[in-house]
C-alpha angles and dihedrals in degrees: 000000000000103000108189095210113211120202124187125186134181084281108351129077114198117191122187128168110217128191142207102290085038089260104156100240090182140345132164123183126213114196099194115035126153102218108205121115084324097138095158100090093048087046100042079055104057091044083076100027132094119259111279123221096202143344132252121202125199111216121183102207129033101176114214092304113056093053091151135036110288139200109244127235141154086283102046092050084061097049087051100044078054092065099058100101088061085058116008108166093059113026094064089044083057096035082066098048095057095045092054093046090053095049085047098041107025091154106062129063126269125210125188116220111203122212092215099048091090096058096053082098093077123118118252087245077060105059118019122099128236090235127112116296094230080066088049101044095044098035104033090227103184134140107267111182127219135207086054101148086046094055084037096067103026086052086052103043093044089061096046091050088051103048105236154110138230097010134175099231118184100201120203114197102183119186135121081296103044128196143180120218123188104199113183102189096344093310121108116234102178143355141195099234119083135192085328137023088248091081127082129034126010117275143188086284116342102091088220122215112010136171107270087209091070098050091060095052082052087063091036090060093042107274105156112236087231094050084048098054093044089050093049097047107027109021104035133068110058095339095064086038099055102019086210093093139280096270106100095215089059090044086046089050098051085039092059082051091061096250101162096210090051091055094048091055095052086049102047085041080060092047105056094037098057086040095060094036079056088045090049096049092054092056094056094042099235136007134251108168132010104212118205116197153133114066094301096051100033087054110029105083092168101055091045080062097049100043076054104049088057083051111060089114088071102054099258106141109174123211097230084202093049092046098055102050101077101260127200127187087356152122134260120173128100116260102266104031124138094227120044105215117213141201106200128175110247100244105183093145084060088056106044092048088050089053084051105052093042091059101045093045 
């Protein structure tokens, strides 16, 4: 079975046609696409691309209803399309994506693959929220996850790698959006994300975890929701720490030039990230494997070593030489060690054909 696998992110669209062993017959990314009723780059791919037998759709949030892969109909789109203000930089972006690929390939099935559906395995202490039970009850606030397909198959393919069972995996999925996963035997148990993606570790441009109570003082003080929403998602994480812009390599960079900011971001980035690899192990009670992976840990060799040197009680032990020679679905630790550290590439597109397959089947 040929899946053609869309993915739709905040301003990207990736399209990549799988068969049936997962070998890539053709892909083409487009970093700036409007999304929309903009059917022509999708078009313009599967005039050169081989038939597809069905379609897999990445979408970011599934509420609590869509907790597995789902054929997609008229009903489920709005179902979907319900669930945007719980995310609403990504599930417009994949709203139009499905809606595209069914103009274009109306004759072949659809499934919906949900983000948040991994992480449906996690224990009622994991995922509800402290607040009053009249909010949960009328709202559903729960801790969601994100990132899920992507701690689905690193989790996976870690522990394939390393040739074992039931391990106790931390998974760190580390973009521009960055996630923790704990995954105890291919099931995940806790995650750093929460209700939305903009909770958890600090990222390009979402500040993470903050005190709510400081929020509210914000508003308090006259700070506009509006203006509230826009700085925690797009002018906060690295970006407000450094000033220099949400993209690492651009914070590294001022960083090497002695820019103080720069070099506060990269250590509260540190910070933050150790702290919640620290968080997720104790969840799980122990660790097995530390998984690296999206742009940022598959690339950044140095912060890889950094995030490992604050970690030695745990048994993480990196190999400096390993480290350093651009790994890719390898391992870095040193032999020995009580962790086996692992780059792995993220492989969202595998997954989501996977889910695929296995629903229609």
């Amino acid at each position: 079975m040929n899946v053609l696998v869309v993915n739709a992110g905040s301003s990207s669209l990736k399209l990549r046609v799988l068969g049936g062993d997962d070998e890539v017959l053709a892909e083409t990314t487009l970093e700036r696409w409007s999304g929309g009723d903009e059917t022509g780059p999708l078009e313009d791919f599967l005039q050169d691309a081989p038939d597809v037998d069905a379609v897999g759709h990445r979408v970011v949030h599934g509420g609590p209803e869509f907790t597995e892969a789902t054929a997609v109909d008229d009903d489920v789109r709005s179902g979907i399309e319900g669930l945007t203000g719980l995310a609403p930089l990504h599930q417009p972006r994949a709203l139009a994506g499905i809606d595209a690929a069914r103009r274009l390939l109306p004759g072949v099935p659809h499934v919906a693959c949900f983000d948040t559906a991994f992480h449906t395995t996690m224990s009622a202490a994991a995922t509800t929220y402290a607040v009053p039970a009249a909010w949960r009850r009328r709202w559903d606030l729960r801790r969601y996850g994100f990132h899920g397909l992507s701690h689905a198959y690193a989790s996976r393919r870690a522990a394939g790698l390393a040739g074992t069972t039931g391990a106790r995996v931390v998974n760190c999925h580390l973009g521009s959006g960055a996630s923790l996963a704990a995954v105890a035997d291919g099931r995940s148990v806790d995650t750093t994300m929460g209700f939305t993606p903009l909770a958890g570790l600090v990222m390009a441009t979402r500040s993470g975890d903050v005190d709510p109570g400081l929020l509210v003082w914000l508003q308090r003080a006259g700070l506009a929701l509006d203006d509230l929403e826009d700085g925690l998602e797009h002018h906060a994480g690295l970006a407000g720490l450094s000033e220099v812009g949400g993209d690492l390599r651009d914070v590294r960079d001022a960083a090497g030039k002695g820019d103080e900011q720069a070099l506060l971001a990269l250590r509260v980035y540190v910070h933050r990230l150790r702290q919640g690899i620290a968080a997720m192990t104790a969840s799980l009670g122990g660790l097995d494997l530390l998984v690296f992976t999206g742009g940022v840990g598959e690339h950044d060799a140095e912060l890889r070593a950094d995030t490992a040197a604050g970690l030695g009680f745990l048994g993480v032990d990196l190999d400096t030489r390993l480290n350093a020679e651009d790994p890719r679905d390898a391992r870095i630790s040193r032999d020995g060690s009580d962790v086996e550290v692992w780059v792995l590439e993220a492989r969202e597109d595998v997954e989501i054909a996977a889910q695929t397959r296995a629903l229609l089947h």
